[in-house]
N, C-alpha and C positions, 0 to 999 in steps of 0.2 A: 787488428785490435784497435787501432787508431780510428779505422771508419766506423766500428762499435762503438765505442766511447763518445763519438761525434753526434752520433743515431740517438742512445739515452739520453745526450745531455738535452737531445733537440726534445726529446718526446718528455722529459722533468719539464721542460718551458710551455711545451701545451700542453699536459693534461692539466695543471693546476687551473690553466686560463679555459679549457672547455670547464671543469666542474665550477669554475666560479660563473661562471655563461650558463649551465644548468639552473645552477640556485638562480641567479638572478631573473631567468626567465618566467613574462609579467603572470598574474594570477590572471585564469579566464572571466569576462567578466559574466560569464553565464551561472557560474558558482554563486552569484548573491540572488539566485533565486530560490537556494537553498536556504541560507542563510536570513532572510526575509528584509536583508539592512543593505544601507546603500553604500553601507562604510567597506575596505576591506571586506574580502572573503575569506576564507580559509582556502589553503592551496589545492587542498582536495577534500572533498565531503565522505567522509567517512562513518560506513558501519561496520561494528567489529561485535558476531553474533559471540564468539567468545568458544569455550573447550565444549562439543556436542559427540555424544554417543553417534556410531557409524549406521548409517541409515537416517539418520535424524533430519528432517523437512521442516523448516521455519521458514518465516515469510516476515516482511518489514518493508514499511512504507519510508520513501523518502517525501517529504512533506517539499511544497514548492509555494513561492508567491513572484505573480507577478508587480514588482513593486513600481515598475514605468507605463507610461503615459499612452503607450501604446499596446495594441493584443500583439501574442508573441505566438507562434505555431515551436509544438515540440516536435521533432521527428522521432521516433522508435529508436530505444537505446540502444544500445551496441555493448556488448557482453563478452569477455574474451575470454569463458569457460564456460563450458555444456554444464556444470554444476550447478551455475545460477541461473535465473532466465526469468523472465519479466512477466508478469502476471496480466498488469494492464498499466496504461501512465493515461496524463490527460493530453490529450494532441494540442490543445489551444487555450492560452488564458489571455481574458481580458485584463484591461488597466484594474489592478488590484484584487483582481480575480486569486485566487487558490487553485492549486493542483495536487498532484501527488504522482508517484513512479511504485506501483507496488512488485518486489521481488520476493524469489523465495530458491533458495539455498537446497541441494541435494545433498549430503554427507556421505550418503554410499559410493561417489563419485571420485573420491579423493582422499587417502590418507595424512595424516596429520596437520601442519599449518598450511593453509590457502589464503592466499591473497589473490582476488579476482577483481580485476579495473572495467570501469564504465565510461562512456561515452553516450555523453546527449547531447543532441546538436538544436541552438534554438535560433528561428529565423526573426529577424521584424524587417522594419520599411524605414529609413530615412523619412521625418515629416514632411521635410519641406521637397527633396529632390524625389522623394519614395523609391529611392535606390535600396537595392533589398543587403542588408550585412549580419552574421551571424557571429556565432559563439559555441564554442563546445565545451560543457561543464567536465569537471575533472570527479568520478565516484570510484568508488574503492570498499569493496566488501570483503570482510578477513573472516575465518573461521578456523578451529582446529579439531579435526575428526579423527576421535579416539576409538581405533581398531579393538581394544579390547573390549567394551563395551556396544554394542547393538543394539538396535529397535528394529521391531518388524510389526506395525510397517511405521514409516517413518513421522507419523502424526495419527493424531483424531481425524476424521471428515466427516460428518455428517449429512452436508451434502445439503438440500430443502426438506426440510418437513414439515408438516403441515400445522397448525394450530390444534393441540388439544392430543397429541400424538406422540408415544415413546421412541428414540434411537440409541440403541448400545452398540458398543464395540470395545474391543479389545486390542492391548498392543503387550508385546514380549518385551522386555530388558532381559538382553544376556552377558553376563561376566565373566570374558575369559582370562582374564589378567593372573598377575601372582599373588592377590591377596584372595583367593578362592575361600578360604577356611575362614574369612571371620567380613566376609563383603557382604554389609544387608542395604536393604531400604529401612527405613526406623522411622519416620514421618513421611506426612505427605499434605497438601493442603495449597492455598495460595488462589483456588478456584470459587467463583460463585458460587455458592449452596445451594442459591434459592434457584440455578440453572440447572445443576449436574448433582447425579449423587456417584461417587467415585469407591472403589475399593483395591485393593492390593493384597496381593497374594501370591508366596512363596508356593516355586512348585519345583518336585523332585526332581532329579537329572543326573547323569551317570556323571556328567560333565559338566565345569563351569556350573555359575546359579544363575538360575531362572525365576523371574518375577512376570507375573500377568495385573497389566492395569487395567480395569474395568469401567469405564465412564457411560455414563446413560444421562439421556439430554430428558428431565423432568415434561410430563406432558402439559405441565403448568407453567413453563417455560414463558415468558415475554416475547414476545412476535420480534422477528431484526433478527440481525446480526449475531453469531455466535464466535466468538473472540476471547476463548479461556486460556489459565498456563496452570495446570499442575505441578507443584511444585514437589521434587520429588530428594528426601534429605538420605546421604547413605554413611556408610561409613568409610568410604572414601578418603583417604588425605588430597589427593591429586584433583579428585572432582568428588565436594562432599557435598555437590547440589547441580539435579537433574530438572530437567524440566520439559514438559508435553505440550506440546502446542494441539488445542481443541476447537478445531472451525467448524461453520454452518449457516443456514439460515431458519428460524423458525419462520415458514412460510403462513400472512395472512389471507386470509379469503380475497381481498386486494393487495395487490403490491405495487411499484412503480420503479420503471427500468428509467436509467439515463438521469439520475439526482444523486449527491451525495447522501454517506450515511446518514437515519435518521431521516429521508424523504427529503433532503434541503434541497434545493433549487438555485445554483449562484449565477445571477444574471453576468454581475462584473461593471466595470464601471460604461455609463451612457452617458454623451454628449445630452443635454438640454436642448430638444427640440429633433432628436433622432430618435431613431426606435433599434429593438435589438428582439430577435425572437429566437426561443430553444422548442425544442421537441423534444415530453415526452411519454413515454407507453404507460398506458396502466392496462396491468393482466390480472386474469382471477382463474379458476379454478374452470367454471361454467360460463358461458355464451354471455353478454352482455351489451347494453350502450351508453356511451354517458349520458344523463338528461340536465347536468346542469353542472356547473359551476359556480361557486360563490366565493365569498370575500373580496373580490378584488377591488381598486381601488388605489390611487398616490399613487399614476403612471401604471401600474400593474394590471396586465390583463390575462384573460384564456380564452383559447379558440375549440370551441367542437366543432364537429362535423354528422350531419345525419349520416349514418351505415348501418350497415344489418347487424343481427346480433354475433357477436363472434366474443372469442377468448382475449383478445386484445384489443386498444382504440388506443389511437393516439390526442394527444392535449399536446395546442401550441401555445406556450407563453410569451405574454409579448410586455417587453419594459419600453418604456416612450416614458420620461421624465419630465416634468412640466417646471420643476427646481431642483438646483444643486442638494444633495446631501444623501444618506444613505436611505434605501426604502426597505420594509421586510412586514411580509404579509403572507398570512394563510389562508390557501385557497384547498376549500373541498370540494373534491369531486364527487359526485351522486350520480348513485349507478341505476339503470331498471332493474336489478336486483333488490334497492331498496339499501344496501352496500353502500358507504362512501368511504372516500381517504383524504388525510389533510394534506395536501405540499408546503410545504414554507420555502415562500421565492424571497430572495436576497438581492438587494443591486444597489448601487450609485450612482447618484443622476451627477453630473462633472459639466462644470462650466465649459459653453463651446468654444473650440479654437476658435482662435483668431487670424 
């Protein structure tokens, strides 16, 4: 009894001293890439997708900046549930450059609350000895997947389509809970008009209710990115608001691979009197070549290449700054098709080390 009582009293004296050693342990300093400030971070960068019907598939960008002096390389995050899983991130950002980590959450994977932690490790270089030191951001994605409620299947996708073109499809809500006798959908909305025309509709079933949502991507649709949430109101106390995530791309006769949304191009920041160049694709539909490029201008250029005609060509951009400050300029590509697309390249010319 006497060597028990010796044992608690030893283990009362550390664990207060490990959990106070826990808390105090420093903040990573890779989290203020998240954060975009140089101040404090947050201990860990949190998204919390909130209460989702089971099957439900949502996706969520962690936005990034690099806010130091030098480019930073990302390595591939690290996920400690087959639930979540990384869509794409960006491998390397320049001084001041932007990034993002995009993920996206399974719900049929998991009942009720989920907490899922992340790990991104990021590298640079010591300036002056270029001894290379890292960092691993702290991320943390929560979610709570309600078994009585369903979706099949667990999103919209639309997938490419082309300009001038209709795509429908359909998703199920099933209710097997114990408010069977009075559970509806009663609104719906929250979605662009002038992309989708939506409908909802109750349908019979021996069992539980059944709802069918109906979305169809207009074929007057805006060429980009399709990025909708239907917002779906029931009469629910516990969850009196669902909501449908609707992806896609309405695909133009040109598109352009390797730019942010909206065709952007982020150089990132350049030393004055160095140069920096990206690659990248533009595809179409049918065989093509580029014959020109225009705008460029204030450091900014573009490189083609003669090649035969094919579905894809690549375009190399090149920034070589002549003076410090930010540049941003639109360059159209002109196809033998007669076809052009505009890029807008982005950068900062940055006084040279010394």
């Amino acid at each position: 009894m006497r060597r028990l009582l010796v044992t608690l009293a030893s283990l009362a004296l550390v664990l207060p001293a490990a959990a106070q050693e826990s808390k105090s342990r420093p903040i990573p300093w890779a989290n203020k890439f998240f954060s975009g400030k140089s101040e404090v971070p947050p201990p860990v960068v949190l998204h919390d997708f909130g209460t989702l019907p089971k099957g439900a598939v949502k996706t969520y960008r962690f936005e990034m900046k690099n806010i130091y002096a030098y480019p930073v390389q990302v390595k591939e995050p690290t996920v400690h549930c087959g639930c979540v899983s990384v869509v794409e991130w960006s491998a390397k950002m320049d001084p001041l450059e932007t990034g993002h980590i995009d993920i996206k959450i399974d719900t049929a994977r998991f009942d009720g609350p989920k907490s899922v932690e992340m790990d991104v490790r990021f590298d640079m270089h010591d300036a002056k000895t270029n001894e290379p030191f890292f960092s691993y951001a702290n991320l943390e994605v929560r979610a709570v997947s309600r078994p009585d409620i369903s979706i099949s299947p667990g999103a919209i996708q639309f997938g490419t389509v082309p300009t001038g073109q209709k795509a429908s499809q359909t998703v199920k809500f099933f209710y097997s809970g114990r408010q069977q006798a009075n559970w509806k959908i009663t609104e719906f909305g929250g979605y662009n008009k002038a992309v989708l025309d939506v409908s909802v509709q109750p349908v019979p079933t021996r069992t539980g209710v059944l709802y069918e949502v109906n979305a169809t991507l207009k074929a007057d649709a805006p060429t980009g990115p399709v990025d909708e949430q239907i917002v779906l109101k029931t009469t629910d106390k516990e969850s009196p608001v669902l909501t449908l995530s609707v992806n896609g791309r309405v695909q133009a006769p040109l598109s352009v691979v390797g730019t942010e949304p909206g065709n952007i191009l982020k150089m990132g920041g350049v030393e004055v009197g160095k140069k920096s160049e990206k690659r990248v694709i533009v595809r179409a539909e049918k065989a093509f070549t580029v014959t020109k490029v225009t705008g460029d201008g204030d450091g900014l250029a573009a490189q083609v290449f003669p090649a035969e005609a094919r579905n894809s060509q690549p375009v190399i951009v090149v920034f070589s700054p002549d003076k410090p400050g930010p540049v941003k300029k639109e360059l159209t590509v002109k196809t033998s098709t007669g076809e052009s697309i505009v890029l807008t390249v982005e950068g900062v010319g940055t006084e040279p080390k010394q």
